[in-house]
C-alpha positions as CSV (number, residue, x, y, z in Angstrom):
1,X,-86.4,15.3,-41.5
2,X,-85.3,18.2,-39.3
3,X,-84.6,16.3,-36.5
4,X,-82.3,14.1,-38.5
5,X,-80.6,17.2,-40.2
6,X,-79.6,18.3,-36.7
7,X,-78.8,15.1,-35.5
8,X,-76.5,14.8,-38.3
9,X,-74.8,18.5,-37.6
10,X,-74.0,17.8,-34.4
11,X,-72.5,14.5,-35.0
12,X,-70.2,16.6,-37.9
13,X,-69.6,19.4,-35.0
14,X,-68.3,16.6,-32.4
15,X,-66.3,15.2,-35.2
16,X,-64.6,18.4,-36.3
17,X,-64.2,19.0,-32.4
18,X,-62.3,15.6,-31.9
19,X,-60.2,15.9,-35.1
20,X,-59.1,19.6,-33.7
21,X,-58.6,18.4,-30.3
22,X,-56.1,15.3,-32.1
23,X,-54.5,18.0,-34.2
24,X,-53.5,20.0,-30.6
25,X,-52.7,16.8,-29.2
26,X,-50.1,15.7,-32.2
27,X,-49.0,19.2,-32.0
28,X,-48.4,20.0,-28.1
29,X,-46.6,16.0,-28.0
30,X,-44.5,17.3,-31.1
31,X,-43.2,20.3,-29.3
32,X,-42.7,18.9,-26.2
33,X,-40.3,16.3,-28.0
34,X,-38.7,19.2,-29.7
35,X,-38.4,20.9,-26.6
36,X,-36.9,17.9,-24.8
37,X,-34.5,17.2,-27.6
38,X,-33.0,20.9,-27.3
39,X,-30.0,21.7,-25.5
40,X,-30.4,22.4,-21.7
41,X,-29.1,25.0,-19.9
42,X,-26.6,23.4,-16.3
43,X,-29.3,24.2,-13.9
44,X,-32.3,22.8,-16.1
45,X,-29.8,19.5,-16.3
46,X,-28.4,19.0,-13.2
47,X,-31.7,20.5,-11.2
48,X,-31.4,23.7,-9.3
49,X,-30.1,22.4,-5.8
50,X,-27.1,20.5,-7.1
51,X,-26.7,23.6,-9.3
52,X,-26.2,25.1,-6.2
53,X,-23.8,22.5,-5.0
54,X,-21.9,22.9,-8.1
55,X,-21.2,26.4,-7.8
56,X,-19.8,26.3,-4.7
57,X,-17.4,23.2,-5.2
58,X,-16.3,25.5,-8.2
59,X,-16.4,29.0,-5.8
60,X,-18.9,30.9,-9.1
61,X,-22.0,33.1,-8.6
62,X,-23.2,32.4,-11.9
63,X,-23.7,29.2,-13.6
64,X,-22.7,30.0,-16.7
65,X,-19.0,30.7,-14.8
66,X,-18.9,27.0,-14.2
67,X,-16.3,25.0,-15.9
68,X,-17.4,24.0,-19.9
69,X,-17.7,20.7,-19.0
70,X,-20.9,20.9,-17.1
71,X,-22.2,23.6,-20.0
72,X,-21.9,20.4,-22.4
73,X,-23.1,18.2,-20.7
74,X,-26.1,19.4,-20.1
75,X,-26.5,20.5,-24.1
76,X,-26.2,16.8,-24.5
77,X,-29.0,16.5,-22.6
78,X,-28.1,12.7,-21.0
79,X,-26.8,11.7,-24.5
80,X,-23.3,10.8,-25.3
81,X,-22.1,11.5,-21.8
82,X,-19.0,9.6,-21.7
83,X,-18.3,10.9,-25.5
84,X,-18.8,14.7,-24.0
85,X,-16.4,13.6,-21.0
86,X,-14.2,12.3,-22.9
87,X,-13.8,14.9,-25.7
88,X,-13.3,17.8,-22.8
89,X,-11.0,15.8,-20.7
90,X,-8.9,15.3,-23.9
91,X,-9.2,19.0,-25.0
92,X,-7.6,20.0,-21.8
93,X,-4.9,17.1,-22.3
94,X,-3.7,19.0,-25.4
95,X,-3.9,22.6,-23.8
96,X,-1.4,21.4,-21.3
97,X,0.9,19.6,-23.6
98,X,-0.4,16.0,-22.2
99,X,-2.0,14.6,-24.8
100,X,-1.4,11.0,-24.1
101,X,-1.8,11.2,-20.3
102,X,-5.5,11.9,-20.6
103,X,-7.6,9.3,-18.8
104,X,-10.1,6.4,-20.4
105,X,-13.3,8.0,-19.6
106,X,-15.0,4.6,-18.6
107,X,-18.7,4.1,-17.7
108,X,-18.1,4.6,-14.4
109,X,-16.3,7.2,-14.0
110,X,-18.5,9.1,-16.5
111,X,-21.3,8.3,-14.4
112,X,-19.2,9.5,-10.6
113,X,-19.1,12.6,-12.7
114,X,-23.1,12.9,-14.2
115,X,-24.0,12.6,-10.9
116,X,-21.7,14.4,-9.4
117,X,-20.1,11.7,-6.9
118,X,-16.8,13.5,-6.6
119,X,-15.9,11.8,-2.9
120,X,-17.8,8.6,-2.9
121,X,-19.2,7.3,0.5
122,X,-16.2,5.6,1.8
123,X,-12.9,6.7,1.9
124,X,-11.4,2.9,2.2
125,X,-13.1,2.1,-0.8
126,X,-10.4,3.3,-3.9
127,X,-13.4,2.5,-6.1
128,X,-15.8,5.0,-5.1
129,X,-15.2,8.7,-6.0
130,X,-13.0,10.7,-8.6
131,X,-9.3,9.9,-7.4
132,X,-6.4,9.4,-9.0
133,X,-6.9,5.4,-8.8
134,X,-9.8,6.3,-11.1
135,X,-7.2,7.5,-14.1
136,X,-6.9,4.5,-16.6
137,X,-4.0,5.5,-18.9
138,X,-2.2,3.8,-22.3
139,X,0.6,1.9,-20.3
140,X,3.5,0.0,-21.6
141,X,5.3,-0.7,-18.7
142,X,3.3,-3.6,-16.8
143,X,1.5,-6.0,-17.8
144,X,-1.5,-5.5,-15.4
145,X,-1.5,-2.1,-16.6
146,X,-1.6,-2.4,-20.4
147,X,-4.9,-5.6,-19.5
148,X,-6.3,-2.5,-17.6
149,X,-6.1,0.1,-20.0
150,X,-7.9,-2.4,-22.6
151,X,-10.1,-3.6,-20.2
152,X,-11.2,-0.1,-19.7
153,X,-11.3,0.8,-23.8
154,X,-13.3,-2.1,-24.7
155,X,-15.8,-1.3,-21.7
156,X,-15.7,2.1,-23.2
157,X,-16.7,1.0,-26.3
158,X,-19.2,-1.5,-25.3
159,X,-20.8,1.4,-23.3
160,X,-20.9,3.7,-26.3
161,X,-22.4,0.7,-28.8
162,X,-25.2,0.1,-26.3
163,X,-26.7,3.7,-26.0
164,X,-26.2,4.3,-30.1
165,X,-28.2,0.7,-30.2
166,X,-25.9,-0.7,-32.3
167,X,-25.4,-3.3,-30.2
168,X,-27.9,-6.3,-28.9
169,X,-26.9,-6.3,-25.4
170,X,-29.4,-5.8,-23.0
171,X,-29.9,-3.7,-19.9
172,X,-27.9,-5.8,-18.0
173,X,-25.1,-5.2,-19.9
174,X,-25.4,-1.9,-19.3
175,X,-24.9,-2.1,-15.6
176,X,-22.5,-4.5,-16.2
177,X,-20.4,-2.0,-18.1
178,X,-20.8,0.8,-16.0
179,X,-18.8,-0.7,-12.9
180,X,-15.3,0.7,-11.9
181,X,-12.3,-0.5,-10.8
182,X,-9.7,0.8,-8.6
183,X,-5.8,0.7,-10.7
184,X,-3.1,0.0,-8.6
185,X,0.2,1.3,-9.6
186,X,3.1,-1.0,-9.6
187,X,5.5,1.4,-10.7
188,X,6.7,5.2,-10.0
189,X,6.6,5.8,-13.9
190,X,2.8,4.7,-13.8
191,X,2.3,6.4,-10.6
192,X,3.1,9.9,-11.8
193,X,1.4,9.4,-15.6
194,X,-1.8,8.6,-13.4
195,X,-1.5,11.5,-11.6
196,X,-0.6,13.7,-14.2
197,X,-3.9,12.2,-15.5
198,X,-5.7,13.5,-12.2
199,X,-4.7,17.2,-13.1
200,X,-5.9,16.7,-16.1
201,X,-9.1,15.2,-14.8
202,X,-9.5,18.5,-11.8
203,X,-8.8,21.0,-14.3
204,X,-12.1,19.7,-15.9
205,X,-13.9,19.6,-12.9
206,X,-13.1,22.3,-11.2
207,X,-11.7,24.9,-13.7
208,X,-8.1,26.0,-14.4
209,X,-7.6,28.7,-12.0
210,X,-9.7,27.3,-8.9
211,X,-7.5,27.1,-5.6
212,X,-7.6,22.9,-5.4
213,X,-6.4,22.2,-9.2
214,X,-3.4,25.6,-8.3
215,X,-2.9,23.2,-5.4
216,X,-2.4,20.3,-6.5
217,X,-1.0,21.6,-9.8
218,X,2.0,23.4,-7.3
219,X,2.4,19.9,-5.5
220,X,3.1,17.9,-8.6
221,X,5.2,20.1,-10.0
222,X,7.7,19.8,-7.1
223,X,7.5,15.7,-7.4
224,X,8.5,15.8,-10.7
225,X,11.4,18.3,-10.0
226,X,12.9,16.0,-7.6
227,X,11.1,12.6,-8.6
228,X,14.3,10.8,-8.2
229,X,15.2,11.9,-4.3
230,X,11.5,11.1,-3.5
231,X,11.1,7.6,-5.2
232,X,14.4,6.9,-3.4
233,X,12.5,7.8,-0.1
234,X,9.4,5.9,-0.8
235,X,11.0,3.0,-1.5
236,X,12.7,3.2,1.5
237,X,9.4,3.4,2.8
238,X,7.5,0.7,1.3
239,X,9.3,-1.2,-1.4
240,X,6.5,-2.9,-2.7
241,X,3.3,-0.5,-2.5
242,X,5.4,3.0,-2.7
243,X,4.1,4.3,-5.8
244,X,0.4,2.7,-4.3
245,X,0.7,4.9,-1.0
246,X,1.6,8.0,-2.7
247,X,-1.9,8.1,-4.6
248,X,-3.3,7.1,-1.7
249,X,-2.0,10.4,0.2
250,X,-3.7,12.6,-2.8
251,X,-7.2,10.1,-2.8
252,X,-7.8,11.1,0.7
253,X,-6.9,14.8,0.6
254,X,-8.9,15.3,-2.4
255,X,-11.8,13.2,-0.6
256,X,-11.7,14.9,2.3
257,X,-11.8,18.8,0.5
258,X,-14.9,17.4,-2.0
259,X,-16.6,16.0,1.0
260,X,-16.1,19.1,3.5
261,X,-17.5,21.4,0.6
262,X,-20.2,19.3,-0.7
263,X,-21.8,19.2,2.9
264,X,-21.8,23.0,3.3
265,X,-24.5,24.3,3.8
266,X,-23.4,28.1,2.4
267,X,-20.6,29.6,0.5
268,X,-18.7,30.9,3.1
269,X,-18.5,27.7,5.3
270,X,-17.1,26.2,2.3
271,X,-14.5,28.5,1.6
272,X,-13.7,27.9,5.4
273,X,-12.9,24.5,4.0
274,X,-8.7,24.1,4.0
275,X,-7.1,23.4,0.7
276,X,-5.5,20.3,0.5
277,X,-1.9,20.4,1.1
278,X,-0.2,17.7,-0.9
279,X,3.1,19.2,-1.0
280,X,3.2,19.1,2.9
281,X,4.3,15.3,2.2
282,X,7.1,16.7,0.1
283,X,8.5,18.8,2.6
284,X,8.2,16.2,5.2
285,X,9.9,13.4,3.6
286,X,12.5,16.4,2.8
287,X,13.5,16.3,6.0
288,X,13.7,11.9,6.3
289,X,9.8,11.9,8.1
290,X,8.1,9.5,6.6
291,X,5.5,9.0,9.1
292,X,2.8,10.8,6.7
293,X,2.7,7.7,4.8
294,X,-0.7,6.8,4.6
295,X,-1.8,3.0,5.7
296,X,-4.4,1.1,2.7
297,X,-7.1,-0.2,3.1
298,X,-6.6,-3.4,4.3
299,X,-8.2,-5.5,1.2
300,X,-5.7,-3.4,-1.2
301,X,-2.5,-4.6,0.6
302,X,-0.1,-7.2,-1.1
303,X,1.2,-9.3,1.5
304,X,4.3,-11.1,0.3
305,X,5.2,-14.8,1.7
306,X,8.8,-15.8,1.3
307,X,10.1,-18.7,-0.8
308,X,10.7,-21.9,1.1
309,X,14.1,-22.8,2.2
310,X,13.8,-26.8,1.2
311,X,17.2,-27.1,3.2
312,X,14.7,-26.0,6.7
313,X,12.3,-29.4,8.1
314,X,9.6,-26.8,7.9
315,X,9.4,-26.2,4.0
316,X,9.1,-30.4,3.2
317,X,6.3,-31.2,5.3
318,X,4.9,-28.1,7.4
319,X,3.3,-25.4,6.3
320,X,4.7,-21.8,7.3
321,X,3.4,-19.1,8.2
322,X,2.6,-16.1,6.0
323,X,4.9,-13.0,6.6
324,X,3.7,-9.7,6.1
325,X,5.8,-6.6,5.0
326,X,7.1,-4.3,8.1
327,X,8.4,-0.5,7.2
328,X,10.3,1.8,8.8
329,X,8.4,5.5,8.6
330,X,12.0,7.1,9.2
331,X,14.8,6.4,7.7
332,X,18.0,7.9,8.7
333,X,18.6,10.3,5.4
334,X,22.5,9.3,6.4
335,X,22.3,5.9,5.1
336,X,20.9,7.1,1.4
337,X,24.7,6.3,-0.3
338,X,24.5,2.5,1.2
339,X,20.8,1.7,0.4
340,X,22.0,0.6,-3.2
341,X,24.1,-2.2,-1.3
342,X,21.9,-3.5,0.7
343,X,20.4,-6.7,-2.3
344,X,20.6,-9.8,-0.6
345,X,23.8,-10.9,-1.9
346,X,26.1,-7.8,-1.5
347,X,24.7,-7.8,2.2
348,X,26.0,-11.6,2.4
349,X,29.2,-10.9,1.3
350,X,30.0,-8.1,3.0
351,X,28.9,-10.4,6.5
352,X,31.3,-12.5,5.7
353,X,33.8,-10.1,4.6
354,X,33.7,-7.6,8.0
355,X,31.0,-9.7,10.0
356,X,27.5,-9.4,11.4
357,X,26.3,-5.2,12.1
358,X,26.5,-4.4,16.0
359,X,24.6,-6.0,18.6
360,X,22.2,-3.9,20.3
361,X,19.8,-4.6,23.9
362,X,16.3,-4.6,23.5
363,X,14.0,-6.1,26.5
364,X,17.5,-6.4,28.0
365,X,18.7,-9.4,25.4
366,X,21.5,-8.7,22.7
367,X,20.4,-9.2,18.8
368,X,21.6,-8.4,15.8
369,X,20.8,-4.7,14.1
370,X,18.5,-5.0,11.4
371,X,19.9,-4.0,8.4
372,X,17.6,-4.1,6.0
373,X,14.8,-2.5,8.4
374,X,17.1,0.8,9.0
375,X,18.8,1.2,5.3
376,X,16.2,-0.1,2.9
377,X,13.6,1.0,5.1
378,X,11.2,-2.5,4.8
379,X,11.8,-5.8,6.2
380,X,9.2,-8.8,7.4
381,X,7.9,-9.9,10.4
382,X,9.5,-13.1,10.4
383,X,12.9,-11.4,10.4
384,X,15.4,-12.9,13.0
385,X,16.3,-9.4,14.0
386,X,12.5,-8.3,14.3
387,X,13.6,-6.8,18.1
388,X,15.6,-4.2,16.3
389,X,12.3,-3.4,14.4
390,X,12.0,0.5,16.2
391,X,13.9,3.7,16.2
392,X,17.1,3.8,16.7
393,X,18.9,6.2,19.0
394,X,21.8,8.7,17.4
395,X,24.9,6.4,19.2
396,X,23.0,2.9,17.5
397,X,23.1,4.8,14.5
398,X,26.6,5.9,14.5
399,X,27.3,2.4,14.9
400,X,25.4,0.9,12.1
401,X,26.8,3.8,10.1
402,X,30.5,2.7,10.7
403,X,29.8,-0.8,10.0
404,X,28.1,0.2,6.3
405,X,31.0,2.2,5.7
406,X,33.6,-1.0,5.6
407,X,31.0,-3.1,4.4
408,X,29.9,-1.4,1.6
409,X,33.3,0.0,0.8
């Protein structure tokens, strides 16, 4: 009987021991949930090394300096990311009086910015990185821009549905959701909302007062001023992808100042790291240069091919080759008052009103100037008077100049 009686005590100990050790268990699981539910400080989100990183893209000491957008983030603790970005980005809207200009904060560009993808990996790639092609605003003004802004809100939405589970799509809808694409503008007025947009967007990122955002803050400011005189310019430029090439100039500064600084290895080779200028291009097309134009990638550009002439064999039976767009870097500022009459028709008329413009020599044969190359500033390389597709020299344009001015009377 003794034997039993102890027998039976130490089966009740072991059970007493394994109901103590489940109570631990329950308890030490319940507190780590609690403790992974609670807000995060930046460095506990983002890890200590990209902490790091972050601190010197933003020139702090501290992280609790950094910009509120990373601080709230991380007390979201990976929840509601694109709600967080999206609820800052438009908070900073209002504080600078732009309250419709602030961007669709779409799944992919909430996750370039969670993971801290400011530059992307390729530069010829206008999906990759945080750029002002990323901004995706309310536009009534084209049509491929008002199917892209609800394009963007319905991904938006979609994204948002799936992580509040009150939607049955699956994990790969949730990829599918998170890709990005590249807007094009097609006109000036989109051009400058979008990056109007991308102040908004760097103010977030990088704080108000940081030397980039002043930068780029002092460079738009001086478009806007004088929008008119430089929209004139770019067109003269590239009349079709003008407002395309002028994002492009602020996409690869941008890129090339987050790149620089991301791969520094300490504070001070960052800060060795030159601002962008952006307003450099203001200056220079100031003066009629226009070589800072940058090129696109060669997948963005719109080639345009040239309705067939059914009067010409060619158009009936043959098929003709595709023309591509040609522009003219600089423009002679002195032919700004007869751009406006250089449409198709006026030019016509005024042919057979005072003639063909002067013949010039190139390869030592007589054409035709160009007229469209050297006053609208684009033509195509099937032009008859491709030849006079180059620079011309003072005395050629003293020439064309005098034939505008009875032409165009």
């Amino acid at each position: 009987m003794a034997a039993q009686a102890n027998a039976t005590t130490r089966i009740a100990g072991i059970m007493t021991q394994l109901l103590q050790e489940q109570r631990e268990a329950r308890t030490d699981a319940a507190e780590a949930r609690t403790a992974a539910r609670a807000p995060k400080t930046v460095s506990e989100y983002f890890k200590v090394h990209m902490t790091n990183k972050l601190m010197i893209l933003c020139m702090v000491t501290d992280e609790n300096d950094l910009p509120d957008l990373y601080s709230e983030l991380a007390a979201a603790n990976g929840k509601r990311d694109r709600e967080v970005i999206d609820m800052a980005f438009r908070e900073i809207a209002n504080e600078l009086d732009l309250p419709e200009l602030a961007p669709v904060v779409t799944p992919g560009l909430a996750k370039k910015i969670t993971c801290l993808r400011f530059a992307g990996s390729n530069m010829d790639d206008l999906d990759e990185g945080v750029s002002p092609f990323s901004m995706v605003i309310m536009d009534h003004t084209t049509p491929s821009g008002s199917a892209a802004y609800n394009a963007a809100m319905e991904a938006a939405h979609d994204y948002d549905d799936l992580l509040r589970g009150s939607s049955t799509a699956d994990l790969a809808d949730l990829k599918a959701v998170k890709g990005s694409k590249a807007l094009l503008p097609e006109t000036y007025t989109l051009a400058r909302a979008m990056l109007q947009a991308f102040k908004i967007v760097l103010t977030g990122l990088l704080g108000e007062t940081h030397r980039v955002q002043m930068a780029y803050t002092g460079f738009l400011r001086a478009y806007i001023n004088r929008e008119n005189f430089y929209m004139g310019r770019l067109q003269l430029a590239d009349a079709k992808m003008g407002p395309t090439r002028l994002l492009r100039h602020v996409q690869l500064l941008t890129r090339a100042w987050f790149q620089g600084v991301w791969e520094a290895a300490t504070p001070t080779v960052a800060h060795a790291v030159p601002v962008p200028d952006y307003k450099a291009a203001l200056n220079k097309m100031a003066v009629g240069d226009m070589a800072w134009l940058p090129a696109m990638p060669p997948n963005y550009v719109r080639t345009v091919t040239p309705t067939p002439d059914d009067s010409k064999p060619e158009a009936k039976g043959q098929k003709r080759e595709r023309a591509s767009q040609v522009s003219n870097p600089q423009v002679n500022p002195k032919f700004d008052d007869f751009r406006t009459g250089i449409s198709q028709t006026k030019f016509n008329d005024a042919i057979r009103r005072v003639g063909e413009p002067p013949k010039v020599t190139r390869s030592g044969k007589e054409c035709v100037m160009c007229a469209s190359y050297h006053l609208r500033g684009t033509c195509f390389t099937n032009c008859k008077r491709a030849a006079d597709h180059q620079q011309h020299s003072e005395e050629e344009d003293a020439l064309l100049y005098g034939w505008c001015q009875q032409a165009f009377a």
